[in-house]
C-alpha positions, -999 to +999 in steps of 0.1 A: +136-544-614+114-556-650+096-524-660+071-542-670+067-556-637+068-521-625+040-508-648+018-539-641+021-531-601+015-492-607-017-502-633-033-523-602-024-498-574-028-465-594-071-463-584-069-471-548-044-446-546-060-422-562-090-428-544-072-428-508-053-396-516-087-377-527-100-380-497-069-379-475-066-343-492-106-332-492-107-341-454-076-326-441-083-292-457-118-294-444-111-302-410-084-269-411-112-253-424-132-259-395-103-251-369-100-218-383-138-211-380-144-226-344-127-204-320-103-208-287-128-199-261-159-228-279-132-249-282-118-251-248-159-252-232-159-279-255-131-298-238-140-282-202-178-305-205-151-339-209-149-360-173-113-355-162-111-390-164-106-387-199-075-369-202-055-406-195-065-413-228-049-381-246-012-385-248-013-345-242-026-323-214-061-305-225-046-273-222-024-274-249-050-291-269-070-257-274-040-238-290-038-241-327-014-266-333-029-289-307-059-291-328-045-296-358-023-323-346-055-343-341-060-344-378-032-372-377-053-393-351-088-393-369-104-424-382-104-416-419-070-405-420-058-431-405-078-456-425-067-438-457-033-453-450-041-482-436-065-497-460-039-487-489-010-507-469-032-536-458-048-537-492-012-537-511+007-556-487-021-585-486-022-582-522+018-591-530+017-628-528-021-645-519-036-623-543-016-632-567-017-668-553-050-662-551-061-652-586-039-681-598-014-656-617+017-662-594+027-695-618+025-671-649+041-642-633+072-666-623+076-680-659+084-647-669+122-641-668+114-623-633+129-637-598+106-643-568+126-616-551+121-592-577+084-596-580+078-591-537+104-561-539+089-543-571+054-547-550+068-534-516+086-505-533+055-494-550+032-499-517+059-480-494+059-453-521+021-450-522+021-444-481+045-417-487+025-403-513-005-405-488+011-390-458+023-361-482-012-352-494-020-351-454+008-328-452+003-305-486-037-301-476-026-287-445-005-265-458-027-253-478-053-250-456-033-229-428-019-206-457-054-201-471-080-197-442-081-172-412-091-172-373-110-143-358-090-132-329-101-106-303-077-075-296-079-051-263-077-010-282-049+009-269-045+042-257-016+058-273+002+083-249+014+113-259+054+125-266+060+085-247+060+067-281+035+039-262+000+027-256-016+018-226-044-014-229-077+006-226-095-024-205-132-005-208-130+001-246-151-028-266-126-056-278-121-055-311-122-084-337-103-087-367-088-118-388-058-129-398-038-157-414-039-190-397-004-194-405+004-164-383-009-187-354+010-218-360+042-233-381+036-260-401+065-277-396+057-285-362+031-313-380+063-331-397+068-354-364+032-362-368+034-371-405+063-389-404+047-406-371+021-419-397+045-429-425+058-454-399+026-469-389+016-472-426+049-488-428+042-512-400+009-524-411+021-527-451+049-551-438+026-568-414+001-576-441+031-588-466+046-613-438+014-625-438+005-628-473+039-649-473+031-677-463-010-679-472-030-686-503-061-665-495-057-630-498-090-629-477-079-643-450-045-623-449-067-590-443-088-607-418-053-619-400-037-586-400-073-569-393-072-592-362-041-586-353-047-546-355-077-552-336-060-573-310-030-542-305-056-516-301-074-533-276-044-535-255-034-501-257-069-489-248-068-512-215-033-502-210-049-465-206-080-468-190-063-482-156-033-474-142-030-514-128-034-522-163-006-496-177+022-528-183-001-540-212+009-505-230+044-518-234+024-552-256+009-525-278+031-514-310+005-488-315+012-473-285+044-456-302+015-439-325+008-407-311+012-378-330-005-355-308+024-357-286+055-356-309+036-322-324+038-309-290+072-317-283+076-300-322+060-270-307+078-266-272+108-284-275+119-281-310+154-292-306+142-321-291+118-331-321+142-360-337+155-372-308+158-407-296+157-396-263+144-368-241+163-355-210+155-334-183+172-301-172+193-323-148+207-341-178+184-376-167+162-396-187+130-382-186+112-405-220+121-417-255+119-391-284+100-389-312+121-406-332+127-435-308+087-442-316+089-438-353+117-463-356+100-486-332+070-489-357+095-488-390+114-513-378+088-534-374+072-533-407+109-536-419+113-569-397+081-578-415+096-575-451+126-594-446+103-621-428+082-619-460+110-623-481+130-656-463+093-672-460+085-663-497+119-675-511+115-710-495+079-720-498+061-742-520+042-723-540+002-741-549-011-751-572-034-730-590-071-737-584 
């Protein structure tokens, strides 16, 4: 790749980055933060006032969302985190070919001694770098916030018996409270499924938004495309959900391989099962696809997408400038 080609992509990528990855890092330490300062018992009344009804839309049972790595796997399906990484791939990805199109520099670009090819691979390879740059800030703030905050936990006081070497739970003593690491609650590698999990959707929506900007002019209406198209897969994964005559549509959702919440779990219970394409049961049967068997679904996607973007961008016809 022209380094100068390089340094022009980083110099127009290098503030939106910057700006993403601030607050990708400020909000996943807060919301740790707050974890380690609302407790098990307000947590699970919290989740005990939600209409049972609800739970069809959590890809995990309630009860495992009160322990400590359920709630942190949320983290991975808030709005901002998610639109961290998806306004930096949709932004990037719209930006490799229409924008340039768009701001009448593609002509002068290509008279440089620089191949079409070149210039849509130096641009992928510095947006798939910056969504792996953003899902490691997710990852680094929550380290850092499960190493550097505690929980309040509540122990029973024990009667030691004498010459025995053992205590017995003294049940009409007060409980006692004392606090302790929040890493003593919950590994943090448990959250890799979830991050990686992310990386693939950021990947999916990056290659979306470059297949798009392919074969278009208008970098505006690429984001409104691949904005529509986002909008358009949500919307049948929600309906997919919400009725069980409806739960076909889920398999016409590619977001319906995002869900961290789930992979964490599997992380948690079943960590030998946590990169595997498939999940079986104790009889040796399929039981469901692994983890990994949803990442690559969303990865290959946004992979599909590039080479797409490349055979369309190789042959078109590129406008005149306006």
């Amino acid at each position: 790749m022209n380094r100068a080609l390089i340094k022009k992509c980083i110099n127009e990528a290098k503030w939106l980055l910057l700006a993403c990855g601030t607050c990708m890092f400020a909000f996943c330490y807060v919301r740790v933060w707050i974890i380690s300062r609302l407790d098990t018992d307000r947590f699970k009344k919290i989740l005990d006032l939600l209409p049972e009804d609800w739970q069809r839309f959590s890809p995990v049972d309630f009860e495992w969302l009160i322990t400590y790595p359920g709630r942190l796997s949320l983290t991975y399906d808030e709005p901002i985190v998610f639109l961290c990484v998806a306004i930096w791939a949709i932004a990037r990805g719209s930006d490799c070919i229409s924008g340039e199109i768009g701001r009448g520099t593609m002509e002068m670009l290509l008279a440089q001694p620089v191949s079409r090819f070149q210039v849509l691979a130096t641009h992928s390879t510095v947006t798939v770098l910056g969504i792996v740059v953003l899902v490691s800030i997710s990852f680094a703030a929550t380290y850092v916030g499960i190493h550097t905050n505690t929980v309040k936990e509540e122990i029973t006081p024990t009667w030691n018996v004498p010459g025995f070497g053992f205590g017995i739970p003294n049940v009409l003593a007060k409980k006692e409270t004392r606090e302790v690491s929040l890493s003593e609650k919950v590994d943090v590698t448990v959250l890799l499924p979830a991050v990686v999990n992310l990386f693939s959707l950021g990947l999916f929506l990056a290659g979306i938004s470059a297949l798009m900007s392919s074969w278009d002019r208008y970098r505006w209406r690429t984001i409104g495309i691949v904005v529509g198209i986002f909008i358009v897969q949500l919307i049948v994964k929600i309906v997919g959900l919400a009725s069980d005559d409806f739960a076909w549509m889920l398999n016409l959702s590619v977001l319906t391989a995002y869900e961290p919440e789930a992979f964490v779990k599997v992380a948690d219970q079943f960590p030998e099962e946590a990169w595997n394409f498939i999940r079986y049961g104790k009889d040796g049967g399929f039981t469901a696809y692994g983890p990994m068997a949803n990442h690559c679904v969303l990865a290959g996607f946004g992979i599909g997408s590039y080479i797409g973007a490349t055979i369309f961008f190789l042959r078109r016809d590129l406008p005149a400038p306006l």
